[in-house]
ZADRENSE-916486 format. One record per residue (C-alpha): x, y, z; residue number from 1. Coordinates in nm, 4 decimals. Layout:
! ZADRENSE-916486
       px       py       pz  nr
        X        Y        Z NUM
...
! end
This chain:
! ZADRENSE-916486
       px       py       pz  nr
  18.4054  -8.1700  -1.5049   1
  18.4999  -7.8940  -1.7804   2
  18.2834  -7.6630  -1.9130   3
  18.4792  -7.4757  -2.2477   4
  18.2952  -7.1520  -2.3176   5
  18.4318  -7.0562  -2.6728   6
  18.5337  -7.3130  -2.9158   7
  18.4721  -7.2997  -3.3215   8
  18.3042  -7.5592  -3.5325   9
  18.3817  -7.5932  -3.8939  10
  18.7280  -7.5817  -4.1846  11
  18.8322  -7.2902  -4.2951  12
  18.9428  -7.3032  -4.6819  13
  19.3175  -7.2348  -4.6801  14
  19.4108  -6.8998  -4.7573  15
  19.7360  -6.6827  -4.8625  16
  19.8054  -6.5365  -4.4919  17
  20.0916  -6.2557  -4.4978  18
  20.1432  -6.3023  -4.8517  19
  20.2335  -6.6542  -4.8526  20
  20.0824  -6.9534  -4.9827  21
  19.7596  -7.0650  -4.9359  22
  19.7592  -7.2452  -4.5402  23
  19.5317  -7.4112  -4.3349  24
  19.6562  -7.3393  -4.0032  25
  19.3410  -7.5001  -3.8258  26
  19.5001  -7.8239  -3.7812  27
  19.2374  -7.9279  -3.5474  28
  18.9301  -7.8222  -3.6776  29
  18.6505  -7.9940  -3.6846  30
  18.3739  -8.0219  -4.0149  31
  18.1123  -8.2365  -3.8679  32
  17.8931  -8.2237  -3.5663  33
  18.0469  -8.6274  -3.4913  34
  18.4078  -8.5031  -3.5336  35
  18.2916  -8.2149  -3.2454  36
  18.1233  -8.4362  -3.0117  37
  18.4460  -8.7073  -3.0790  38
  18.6828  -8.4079  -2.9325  39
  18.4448  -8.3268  -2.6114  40
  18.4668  -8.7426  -2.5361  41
  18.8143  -8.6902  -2.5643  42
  18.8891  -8.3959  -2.3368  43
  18.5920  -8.5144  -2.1020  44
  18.4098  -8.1887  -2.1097  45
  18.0928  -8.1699  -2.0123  46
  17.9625  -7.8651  -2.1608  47
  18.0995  -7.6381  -2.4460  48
  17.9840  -7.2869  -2.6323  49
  18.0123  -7.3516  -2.9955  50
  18.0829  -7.0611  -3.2339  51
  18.1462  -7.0745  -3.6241  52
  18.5139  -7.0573  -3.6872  53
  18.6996  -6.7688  -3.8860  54
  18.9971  -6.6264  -3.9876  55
  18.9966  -6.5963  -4.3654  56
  18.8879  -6.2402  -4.4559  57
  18.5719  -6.3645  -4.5940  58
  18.2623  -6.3040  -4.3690  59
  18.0594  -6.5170  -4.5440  60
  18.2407  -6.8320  -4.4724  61
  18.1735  -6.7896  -4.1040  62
  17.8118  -6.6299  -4.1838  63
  17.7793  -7.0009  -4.3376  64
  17.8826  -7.2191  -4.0464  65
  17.6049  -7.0639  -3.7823  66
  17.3988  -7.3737  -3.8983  67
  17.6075  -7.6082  -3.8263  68
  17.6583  -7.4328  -3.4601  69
  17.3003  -7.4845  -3.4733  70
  17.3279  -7.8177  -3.5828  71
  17.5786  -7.9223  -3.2734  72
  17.3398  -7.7698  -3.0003  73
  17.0450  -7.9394  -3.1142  74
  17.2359  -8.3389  -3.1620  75
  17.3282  -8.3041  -2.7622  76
  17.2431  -8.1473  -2.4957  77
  17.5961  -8.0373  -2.3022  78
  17.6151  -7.7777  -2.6423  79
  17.5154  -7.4719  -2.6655  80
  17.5533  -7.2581  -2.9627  81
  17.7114  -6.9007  -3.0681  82
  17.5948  -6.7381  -3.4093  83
  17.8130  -6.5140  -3.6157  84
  17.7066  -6.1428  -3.6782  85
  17.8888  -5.8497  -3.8137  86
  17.8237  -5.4685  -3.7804  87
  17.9054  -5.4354  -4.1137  88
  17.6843  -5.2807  -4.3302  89
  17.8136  -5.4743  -4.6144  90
  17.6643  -5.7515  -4.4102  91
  17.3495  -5.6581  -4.2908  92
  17.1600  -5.8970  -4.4816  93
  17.3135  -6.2066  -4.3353  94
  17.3247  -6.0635  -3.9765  95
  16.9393  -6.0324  -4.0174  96
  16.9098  -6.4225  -4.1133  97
  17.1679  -6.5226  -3.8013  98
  16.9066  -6.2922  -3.5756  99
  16.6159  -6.5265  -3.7063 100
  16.7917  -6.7979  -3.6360 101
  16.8869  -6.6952  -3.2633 102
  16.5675  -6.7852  -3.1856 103
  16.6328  -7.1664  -3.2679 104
  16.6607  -7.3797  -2.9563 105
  17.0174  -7.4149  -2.7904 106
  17.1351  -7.0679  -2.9056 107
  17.2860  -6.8753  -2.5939 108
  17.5321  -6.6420  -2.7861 109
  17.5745  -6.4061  -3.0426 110
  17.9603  -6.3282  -3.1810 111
  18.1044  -6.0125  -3.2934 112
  18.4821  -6.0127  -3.4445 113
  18.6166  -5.6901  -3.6179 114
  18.8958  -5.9166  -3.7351 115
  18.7299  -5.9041  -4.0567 116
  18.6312  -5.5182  -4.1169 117
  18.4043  -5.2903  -3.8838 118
  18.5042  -5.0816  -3.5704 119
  18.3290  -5.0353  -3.2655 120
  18.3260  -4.6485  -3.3001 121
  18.2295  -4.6781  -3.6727 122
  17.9286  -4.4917  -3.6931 123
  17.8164  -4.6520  -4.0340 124
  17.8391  -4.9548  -3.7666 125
  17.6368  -4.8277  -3.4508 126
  17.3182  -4.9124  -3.6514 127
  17.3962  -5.3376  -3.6745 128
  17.5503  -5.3059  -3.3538 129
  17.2027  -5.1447  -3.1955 130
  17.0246  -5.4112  -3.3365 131
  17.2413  -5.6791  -3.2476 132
  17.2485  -5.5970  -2.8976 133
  16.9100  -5.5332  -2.9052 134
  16.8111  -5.8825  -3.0246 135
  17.0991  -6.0052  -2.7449 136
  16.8291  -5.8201  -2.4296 137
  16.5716  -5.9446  -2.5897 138
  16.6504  -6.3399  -2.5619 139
  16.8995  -6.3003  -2.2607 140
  17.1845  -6.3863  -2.5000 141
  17.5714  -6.3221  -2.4523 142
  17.7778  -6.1040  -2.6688 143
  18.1114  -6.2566  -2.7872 144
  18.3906  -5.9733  -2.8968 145
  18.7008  -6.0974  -3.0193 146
  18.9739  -5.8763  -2.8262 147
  19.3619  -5.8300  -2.9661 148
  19.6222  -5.5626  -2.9383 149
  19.5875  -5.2562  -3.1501 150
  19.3518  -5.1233  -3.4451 151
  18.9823  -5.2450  -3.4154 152
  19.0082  -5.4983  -3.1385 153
  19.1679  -5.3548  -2.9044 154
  18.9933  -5.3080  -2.5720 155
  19.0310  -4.9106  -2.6109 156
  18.8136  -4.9971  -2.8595 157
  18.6153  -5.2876  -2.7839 158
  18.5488  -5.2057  -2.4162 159
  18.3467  -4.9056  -2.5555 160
  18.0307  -5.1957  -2.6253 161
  18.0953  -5.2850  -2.2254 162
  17.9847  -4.9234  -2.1804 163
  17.7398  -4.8717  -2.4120 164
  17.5347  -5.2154  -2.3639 165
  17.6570  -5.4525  -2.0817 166
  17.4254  -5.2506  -1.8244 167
  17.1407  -5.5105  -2.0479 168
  17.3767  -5.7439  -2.2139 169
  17.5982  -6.0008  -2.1009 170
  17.9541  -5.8877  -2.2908 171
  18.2067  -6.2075  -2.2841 172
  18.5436  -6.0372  -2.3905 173
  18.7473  -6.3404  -2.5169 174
  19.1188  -6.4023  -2.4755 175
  19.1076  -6.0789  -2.1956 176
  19.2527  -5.7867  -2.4221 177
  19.4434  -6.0453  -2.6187 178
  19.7719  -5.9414  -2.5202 179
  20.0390  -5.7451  -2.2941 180
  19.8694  -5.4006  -2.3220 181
  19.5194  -5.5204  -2.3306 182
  19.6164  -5.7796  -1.9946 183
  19.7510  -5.4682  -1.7968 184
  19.4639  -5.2366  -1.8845 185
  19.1921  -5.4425  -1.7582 186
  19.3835  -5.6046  -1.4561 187
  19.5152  -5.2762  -1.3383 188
  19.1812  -5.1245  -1.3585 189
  18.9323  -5.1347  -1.5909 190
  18.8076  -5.4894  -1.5870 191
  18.7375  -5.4417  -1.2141 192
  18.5651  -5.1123  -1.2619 193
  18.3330  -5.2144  -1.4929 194
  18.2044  -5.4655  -1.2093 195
  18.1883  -5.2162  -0.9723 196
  17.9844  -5.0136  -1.1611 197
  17.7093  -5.3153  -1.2305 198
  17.8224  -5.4017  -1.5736 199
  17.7444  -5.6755  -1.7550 200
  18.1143  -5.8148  -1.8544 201
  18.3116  -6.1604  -1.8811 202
  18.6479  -6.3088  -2.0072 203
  18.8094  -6.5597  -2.0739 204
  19.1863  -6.6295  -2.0766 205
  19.2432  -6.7526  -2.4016 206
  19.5620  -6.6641  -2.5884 207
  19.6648  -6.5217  -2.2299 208
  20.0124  -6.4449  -2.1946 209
  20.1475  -6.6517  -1.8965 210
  20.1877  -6.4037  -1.6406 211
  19.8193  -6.2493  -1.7023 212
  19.5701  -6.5659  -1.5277 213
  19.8111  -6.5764  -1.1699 214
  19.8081  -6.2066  -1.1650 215
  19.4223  -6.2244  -1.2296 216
  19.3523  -6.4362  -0.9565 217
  19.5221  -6.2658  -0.7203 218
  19.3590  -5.9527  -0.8108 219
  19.0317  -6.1298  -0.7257 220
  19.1196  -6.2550  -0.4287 221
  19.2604  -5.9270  -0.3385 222
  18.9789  -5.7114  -0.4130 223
  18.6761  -5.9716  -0.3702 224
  18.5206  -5.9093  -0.7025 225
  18.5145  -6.0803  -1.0253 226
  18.5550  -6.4171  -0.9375 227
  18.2403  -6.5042  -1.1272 228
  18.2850  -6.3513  -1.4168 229
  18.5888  -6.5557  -1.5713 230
  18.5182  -6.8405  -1.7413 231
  18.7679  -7.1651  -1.8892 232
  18.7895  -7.1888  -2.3310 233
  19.0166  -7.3377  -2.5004 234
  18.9222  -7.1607  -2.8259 235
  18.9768  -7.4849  -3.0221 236
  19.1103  -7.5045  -3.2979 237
  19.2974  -7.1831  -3.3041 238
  19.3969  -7.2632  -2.9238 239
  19.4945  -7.5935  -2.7232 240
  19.2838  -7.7317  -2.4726 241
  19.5516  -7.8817  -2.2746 242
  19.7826  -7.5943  -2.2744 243
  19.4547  -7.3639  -2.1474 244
  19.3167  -7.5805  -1.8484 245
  19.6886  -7.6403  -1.7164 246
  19.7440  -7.2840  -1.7327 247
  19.4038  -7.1790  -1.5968 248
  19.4015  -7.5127  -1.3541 249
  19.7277  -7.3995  -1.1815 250
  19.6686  -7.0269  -1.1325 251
  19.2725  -7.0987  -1.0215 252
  19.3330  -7.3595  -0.8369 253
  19.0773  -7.6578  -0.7249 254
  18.8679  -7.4289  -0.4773 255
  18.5981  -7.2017  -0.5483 256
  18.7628  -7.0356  -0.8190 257
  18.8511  -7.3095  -1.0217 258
  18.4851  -7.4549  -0.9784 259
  18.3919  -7.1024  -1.0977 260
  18.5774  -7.1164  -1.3536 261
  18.5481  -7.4464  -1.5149 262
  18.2031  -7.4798  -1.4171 263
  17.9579  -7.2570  -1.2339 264
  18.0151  -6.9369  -1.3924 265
  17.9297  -7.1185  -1.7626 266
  17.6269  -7.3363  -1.5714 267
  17.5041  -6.9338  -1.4323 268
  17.4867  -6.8241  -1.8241 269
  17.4156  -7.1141  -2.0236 270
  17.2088  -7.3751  -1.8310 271
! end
């Protein structure tokens, strides 16, 4: 059995990236609840967090797929849903509708990007990201962030919500810093002291460069801590669901890890 903890639901229109033409990278994404539950058939996972997909630089396109998240959780039962929500003040407005709807059943997750504007250490963002977090402790809900390399992502950045919140708040940091710097700054260290010091935080391997799962897993095993707090996603349709579970399947292994991994640790948050 497979349990995918982040994966996105809904087609993004197709956009002028970099200045080129308009693109739909998304190859695989999915517009319909059938289409969704026709890819977890496919795979044979059992379970799967669904979040609103984005990319564009257009909150409101992702603001208008939490629905249809929504929509997925509530047609079967081995879904669970994540809602978009933005700091932003320009956004505040539609953050307070996806709150409302976070208490619909089959909602487990709220998710934060600064992809598309906002920065952790904003402060015309602390405000949205009080309340956010606040709703989050109030209905035992995980926080999504979106984690890359550099400007408003990156874990200097980002890891400041592990310190401010995950004491209350479940903080899932997806694809693990997102990158070379971001790998070696929570393996080395940080990742590992935020456990030790009773917080709050996830990851998932996503986007992982190839060295970074092994190197994780031996750093569990090494220092007997954080082995239930990494979880499998193939962050479909941006990522590949083959390519992820080999990569995470031969560094975890099929002990207790792995079963962590692909199972337990998701079953611990979401069931």
């Amino acid at each position: 059995m497979v349990f995918d903890a982040h994966r996105h639901i809904g087609v993004l229109p197709a956009y002028p990236f970099y200045g080129g033409p308009p693109v739909s990278p998304d190859t695989t994404a999915r517009a319909t609840v059938r289409q969704l539950i026709g890819d977890l058939d496919a795979e044979g996972t059992d379970r799967a967090l669904v979040i609103p997909n984005y990319g564009v630089p257009d909150p409101g396109v992702a603001f208008s797929f939490n629905e249809l998240a929504i929509e997925a959780a509530q047609a079967d039962d081995r879904i669970r849903a994540g809602l978009w929500v933005s700091p932003r003040p320009e956004d505040e407005h539609r953050t307070a509708h996806a709150l409302a709807l976070a208490r619909e059943d089959g909602v487990r997750a709220l998710k934060l990007s600064f992809l598309l504007g906002g920065r952790p250490t904003d402060p015309a963002c602390r405000p949205l990201l009080d309340r956010i977090f606040q709703e989050a402790a109030l209905r035992d809900l995980v926080v999504h962030v979106h984690t890359s390399p550099g400007a408003a992502s990156d874990i200097d950045e980002v890891g400041n919500l592990v310190e401010w919140y995950a004491d209350q708040v479940a903080v899932h940091l997806v694809h693990f810093g997102g990158g070379m710097s971001g790998h070696i700054k929570l393996v080395g260290a940080r990742f590992f002291d935020w456990i030790a010091a009773g917080k709050r935080v996830y990851t998932d391997l996503s986007w992982a460069i190839g060295f970074a799962p092994r190197w994780l897993a031996q750093e569990i095993e090494r220092r007997g801590i954080g082995h239930d707090r990494v979880l499998f996603a193939s962050d479909q349709p941006w990522g590949d669901f083959a390519g992820e579970y080999a990569r995470m399947s031969a560094a975890a292994g099929d002990g207790e890890l792995g079963d962590l991994i692909f199972r337990d640790t998701f079953a611990a948050l979401y069931d």
